[in-house]
C-alpha positions in Angstrom: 0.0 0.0 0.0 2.5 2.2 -0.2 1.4 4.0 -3.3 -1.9 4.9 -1.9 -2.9 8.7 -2.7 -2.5 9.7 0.9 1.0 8.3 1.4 2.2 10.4 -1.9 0.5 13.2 -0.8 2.4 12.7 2.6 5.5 11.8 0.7 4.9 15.7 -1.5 4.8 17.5 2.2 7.6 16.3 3.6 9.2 17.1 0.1 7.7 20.9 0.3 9.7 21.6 3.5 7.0 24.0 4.5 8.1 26.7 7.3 5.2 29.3 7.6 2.4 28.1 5.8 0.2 24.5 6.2 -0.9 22.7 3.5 -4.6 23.8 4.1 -3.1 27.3 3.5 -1.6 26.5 0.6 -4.4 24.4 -0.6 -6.9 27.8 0.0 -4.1 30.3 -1.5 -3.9 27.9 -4.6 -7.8 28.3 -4.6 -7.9 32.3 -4.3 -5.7 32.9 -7.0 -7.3 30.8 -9.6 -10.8 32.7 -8.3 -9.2 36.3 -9.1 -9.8 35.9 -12.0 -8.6 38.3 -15.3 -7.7 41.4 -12.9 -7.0 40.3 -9.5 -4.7 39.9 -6.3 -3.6 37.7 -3.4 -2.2 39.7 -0.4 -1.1 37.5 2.0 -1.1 39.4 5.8 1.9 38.2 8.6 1.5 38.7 12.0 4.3 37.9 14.4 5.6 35.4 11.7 2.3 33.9 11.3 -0.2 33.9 8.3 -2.8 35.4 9.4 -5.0 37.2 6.4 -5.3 36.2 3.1 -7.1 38.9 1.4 -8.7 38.8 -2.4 -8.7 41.8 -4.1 -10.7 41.6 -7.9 -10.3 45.4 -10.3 -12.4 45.7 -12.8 -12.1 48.1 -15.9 -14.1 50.8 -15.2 -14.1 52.4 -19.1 -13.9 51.0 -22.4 -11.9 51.8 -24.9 -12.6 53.8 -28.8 -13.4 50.6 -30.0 -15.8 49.8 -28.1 -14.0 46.6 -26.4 -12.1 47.3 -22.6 -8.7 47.8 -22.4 
């Protein structure tokens, strides 16, 4: 059984070396950014060496160009 899913993933942790972040934060990072979609961010807040925020900030063009199509 040792190629069962959660052996490998426990195997890829190990691997990652993580110092700050878990994989759960990692996991919902990953998630954010592919939610931010054409114009976004990710800011990721540290207090006292710890993660603590994850904000999501999404910008949106607020004209359009001549052509009729945003910039």
């Amino acid at each position: 059984m040792s190629n069962s899913p959660s052996h490998n993933l426990d195997d890829l942790m190990r691997s990652l070396n993580l110092r700050l972040l878990t994989a759960e934060q990692v996991q919902r990072i990953d998630e954010l950014l592919a939610e931010v979609g054409e114009y976004g961010e990710v800011h990721l807040i540290m207090q006292k060496g710890e993660l603590r925020y994850i904000n999501k900030v999404e910008s949106y063009k607020a004209w359009k160009s001549d052509d009729g199509h945003k910039k």
